[in-house]
N, C-alpha and C positions, 0 to 999 in steps of 0.2 A: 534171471527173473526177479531174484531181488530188487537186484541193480534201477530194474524196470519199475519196480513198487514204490522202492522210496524214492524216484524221480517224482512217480506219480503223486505221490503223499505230500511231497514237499510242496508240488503245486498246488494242491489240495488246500494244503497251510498258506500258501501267500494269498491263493484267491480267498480265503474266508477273514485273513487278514484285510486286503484291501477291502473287503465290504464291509468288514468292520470298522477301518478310519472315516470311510465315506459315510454311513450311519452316524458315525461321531460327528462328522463335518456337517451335517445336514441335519442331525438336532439342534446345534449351536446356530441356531437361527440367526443372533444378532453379526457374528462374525461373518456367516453363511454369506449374508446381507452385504456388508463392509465389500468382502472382499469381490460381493460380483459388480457393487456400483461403484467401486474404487476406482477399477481402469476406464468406467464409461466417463465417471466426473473427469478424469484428466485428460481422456483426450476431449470433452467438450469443454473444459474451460482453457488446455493450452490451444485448442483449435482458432477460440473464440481472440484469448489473450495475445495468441502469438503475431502481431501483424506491427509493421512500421511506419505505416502510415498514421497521421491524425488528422482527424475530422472537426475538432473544435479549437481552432485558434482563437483566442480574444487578445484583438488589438486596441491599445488605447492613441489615439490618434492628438498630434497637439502641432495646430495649424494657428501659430501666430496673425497671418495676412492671408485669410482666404481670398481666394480668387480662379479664375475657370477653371484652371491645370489643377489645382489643389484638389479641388471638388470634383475632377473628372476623376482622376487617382482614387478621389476616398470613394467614388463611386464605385469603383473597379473592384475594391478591396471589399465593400459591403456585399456587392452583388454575387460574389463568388460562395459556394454554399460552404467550401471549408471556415471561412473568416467570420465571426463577426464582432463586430466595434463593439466597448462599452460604453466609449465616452471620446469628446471632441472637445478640447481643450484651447486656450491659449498660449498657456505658458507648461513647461514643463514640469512643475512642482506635482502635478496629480499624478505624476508616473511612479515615484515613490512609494506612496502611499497603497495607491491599487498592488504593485507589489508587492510589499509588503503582509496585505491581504489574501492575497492570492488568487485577487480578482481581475490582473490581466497576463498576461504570457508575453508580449511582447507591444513596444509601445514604435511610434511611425512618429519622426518630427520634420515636417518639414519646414526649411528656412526661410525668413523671411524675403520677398519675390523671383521664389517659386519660378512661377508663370511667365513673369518678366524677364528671366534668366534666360529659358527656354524659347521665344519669343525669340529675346535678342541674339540668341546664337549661341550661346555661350552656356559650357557647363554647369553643371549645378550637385549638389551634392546634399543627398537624403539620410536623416543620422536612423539609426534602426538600432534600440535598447533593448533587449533581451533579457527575462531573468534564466538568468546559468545556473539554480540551481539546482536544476535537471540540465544538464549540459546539452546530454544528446538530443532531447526533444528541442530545447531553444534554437540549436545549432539548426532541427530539420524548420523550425517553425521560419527563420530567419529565410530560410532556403525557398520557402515556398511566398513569403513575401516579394523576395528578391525577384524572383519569377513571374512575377505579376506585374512586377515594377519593370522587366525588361522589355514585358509585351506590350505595356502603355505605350514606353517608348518605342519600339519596332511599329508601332500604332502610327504614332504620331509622326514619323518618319526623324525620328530624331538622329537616329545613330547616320541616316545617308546625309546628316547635317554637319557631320562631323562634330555632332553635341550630344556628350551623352550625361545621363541619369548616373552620378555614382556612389553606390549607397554606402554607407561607414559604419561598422556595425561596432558596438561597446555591449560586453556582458555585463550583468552585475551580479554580487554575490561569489562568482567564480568565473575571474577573469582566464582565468589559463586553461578551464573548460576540464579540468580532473574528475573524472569520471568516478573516482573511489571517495569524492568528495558526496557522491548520489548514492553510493551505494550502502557506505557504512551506518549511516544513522539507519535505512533501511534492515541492516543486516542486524543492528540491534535488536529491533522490535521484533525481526522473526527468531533472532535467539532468546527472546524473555517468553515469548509466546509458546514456544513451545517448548521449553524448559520449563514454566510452570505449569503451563496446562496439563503438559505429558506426565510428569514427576509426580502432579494433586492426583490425576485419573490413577496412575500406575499405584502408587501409595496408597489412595481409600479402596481400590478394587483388591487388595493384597487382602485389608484387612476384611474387605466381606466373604471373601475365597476360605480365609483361615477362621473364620466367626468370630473373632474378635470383635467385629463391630457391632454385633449382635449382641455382646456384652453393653457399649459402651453405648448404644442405645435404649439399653432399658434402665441405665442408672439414671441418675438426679441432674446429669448434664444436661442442657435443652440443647435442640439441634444444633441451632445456631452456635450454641460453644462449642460443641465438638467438631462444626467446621471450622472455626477460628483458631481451635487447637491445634488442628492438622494442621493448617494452610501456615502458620503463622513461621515456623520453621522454615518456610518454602520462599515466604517474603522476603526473609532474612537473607537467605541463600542467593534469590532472585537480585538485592540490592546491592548484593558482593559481586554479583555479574554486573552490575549497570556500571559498578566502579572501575572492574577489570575493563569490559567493554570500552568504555570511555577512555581510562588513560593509554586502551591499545589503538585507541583512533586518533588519541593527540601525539603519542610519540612514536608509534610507529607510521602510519598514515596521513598525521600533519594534516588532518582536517580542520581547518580552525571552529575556536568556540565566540562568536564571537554576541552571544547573548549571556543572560543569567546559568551561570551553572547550579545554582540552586534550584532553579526552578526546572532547570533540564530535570535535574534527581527526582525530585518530587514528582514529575509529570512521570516518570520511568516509573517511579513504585504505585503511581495511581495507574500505571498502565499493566505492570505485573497484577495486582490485585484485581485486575480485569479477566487475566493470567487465570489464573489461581481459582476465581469464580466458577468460570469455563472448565478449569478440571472437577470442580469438584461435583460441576453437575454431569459432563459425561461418568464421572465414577456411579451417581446414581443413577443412572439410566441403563446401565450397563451390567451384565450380569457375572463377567468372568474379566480377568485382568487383560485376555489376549484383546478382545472384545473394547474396553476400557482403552489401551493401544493405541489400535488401530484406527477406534473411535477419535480419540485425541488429536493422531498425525494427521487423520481427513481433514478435522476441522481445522486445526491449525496451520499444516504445511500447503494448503490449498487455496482456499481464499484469500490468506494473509500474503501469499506469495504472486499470485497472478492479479488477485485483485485491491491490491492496495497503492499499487503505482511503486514498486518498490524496482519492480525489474519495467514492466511496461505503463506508461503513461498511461492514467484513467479516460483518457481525451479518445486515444485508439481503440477502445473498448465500442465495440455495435451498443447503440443508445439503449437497447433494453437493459440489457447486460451493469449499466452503469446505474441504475439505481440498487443492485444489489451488491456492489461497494461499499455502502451506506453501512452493512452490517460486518464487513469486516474490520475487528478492532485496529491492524497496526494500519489500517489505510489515516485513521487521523492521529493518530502516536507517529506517526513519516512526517506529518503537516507541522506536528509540534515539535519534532528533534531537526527537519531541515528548517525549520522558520528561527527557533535560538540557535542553532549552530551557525548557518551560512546567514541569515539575516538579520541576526541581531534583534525580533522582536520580540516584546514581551507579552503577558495576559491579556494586555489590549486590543491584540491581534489574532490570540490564542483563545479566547473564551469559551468560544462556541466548539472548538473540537476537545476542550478540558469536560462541558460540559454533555457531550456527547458519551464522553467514558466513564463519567460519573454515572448516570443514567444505566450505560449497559454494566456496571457494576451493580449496584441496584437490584435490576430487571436477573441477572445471572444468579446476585446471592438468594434470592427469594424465591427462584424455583431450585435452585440448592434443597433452602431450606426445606421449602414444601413436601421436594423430592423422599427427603428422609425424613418430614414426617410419616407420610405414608406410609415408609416401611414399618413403622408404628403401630400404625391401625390395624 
């Protein structure tokens, strides 16, 4: 009968036990929160992310001697709703350039007559320029040009002509199409992001748990220094990563550098203190370290990784979906470490994603700061 009791007691103790964690779990409203929209965000953004197809090729087209066959082809290529042109050209020099920008994907030249070639019998050969430095998508983009260019032909009856279309393709940037060549600058930017973000959040939410910071906000410091104070450690740390980061990409991974390495760093530590901002505001928003976390890893390992173009090309992403790209920061820290690493350009080509991150630096310190003024009030 004993036996029989403390069977019963002991269950007595787990069940008021477990009602006790679950009342604990469900006043922690903020984590409660985290952990039930956790698993919905990931399956709806790898649901949305996950595909290999893409929908937005820009080709830049550069037709020295237009003539019928040329303009039937560009017609082929426009009219298709995956493709569309930026620009028609004569000479090749604007192909450069646009890549360089990152305003076309892949460029179409064809040789002077085309038409004439095909006409008379006689082979002919289509050069097809790709930027590789996305490999895999150049390679699919090439793929679905190619396919287009075969059905002209099977159109035109070319191939029962015993004359065919054949196309020659040249990457730039990454001739030998190295895939670790796409990923590691990628890999950077999700290691600074969530290294500082995680590190700022976990750090300031320590010290509002222990009331330390309850101290350190009612002395003579003004907000804004005592985030400068925190964080400022973290930059240090974050800029000893960009360094490791970096020589494990040039001597173990041989990705070449073939822009400003000065300006690569510098663009890394204005991208850390993007970093760094982002933790410091989830610290204030957030009421317990588990909270602060979790909060961290959502924003950081989620957006930055699905929607940055880091694993999946922004182009495959459903057209809604691609304007809220816009707000994840390594999508233009990816633009700025593959454009000096594999293409050699400078701030002339950089500006406008430099000054994008300037901005959400900005826009992140100042509700920072805001955030812990209020705890103030």
């Amino acid at each position: 009968m004993r036996e029989s009791g403390g069977g019963g007691g002991r269950r007595s103790a787990l069940h008021a036990f477990v009602i006790k964690e679950l009342r604990h779990i469900v006043r922690d409203r903020q984590t409660l929160t985290i952990l039930l929209l956790l698993p919905l965000a990931m399956v709806v953004l790898f649901g949305f992310a996950l595909r290999n197809d893409i929908n937005d090729v820009r080709i830049a087209i550069v037709d020295a001697s237009p003539d019928a066959a040329t303009i039937a082809l560009r017609n082929r290529l426009s009219g298709n709703p995956r493709f569309s042109i930026v620009t028609v050209a004569r000479t090749t020099d604007v192909v450069e350039p646009l890549f360089r920008r990152g305003a076309a994907d892949i460029a179409v030249v064809f040789p002077v007559g085309f038409g004439e070639s095909l006409s008379c019998g006689t082979s002919t050969r289509l050069l097809l320029i790709g930027d590789a430095s996305d490999p895999n998508t150049a390679s699919m983009m090439a793929a679905y040009v190619n396919a287009v260019i075969a059905s002209y032909a099977a159109d035109r009856g070319v191939n029962r002509q015993s004359v065919q279309i054949v196309p020659q393709f040249r990457m730039r940037y990454n001739p030998t199409l190295e895939s670790v060549n796409l990923f590691v600058p990628g890999l950077i930017a999700l290691v600074l992001m969530l290294v500082t973000a995680l590190m700022t959040a976990i750090s300031l939410s320590r010290e509002k748990e222990r009331g330390t910071l309850e101290i350190l906000l009612v002395s003579p410091l003004r907000p804004w220094q005592i985030i400068v104070g925190k964080v400022m450690p973290y930059l240090l740390l974050a800029f000893a990563n960009v360094i490791t980061a970096l020589v494990a990409a040039w001597l173990v991974f041989h990705v070449p550098f073939r822009g400003s390495v000065v300006l690569l760093l510098g663009s890394s530590v204005l991208f850390a203190m993007v970093g760094l901002a982002l933790g410091v505001l989830i610290a204030a928003l957030t009421s317990s370290q588990r909270a602060a976390m979790l909060g961290a890893i959502v924003v950081t390992m989620l957006p930055n990784t699905l929607l940055s173009g880091l694993i999946f090309p922004i182009s495959s992403l459903p057209g809604w979906l691609r304007p809220v790209t816009y707000l994840a920061p390594a999508r233009w820290f990816i633009v700025i470490a593959r454009g000096i690493m594999l293409k050699g350009v400078g701030m002339s080509y950089l500006w406008k994603e430099h000054v994008v991150l300037v901005v959400m630096l900005l826009l992140l310190f100042t509700a920072a700061v805001k955030s812990f003024k209020a705890r103030l009030a």
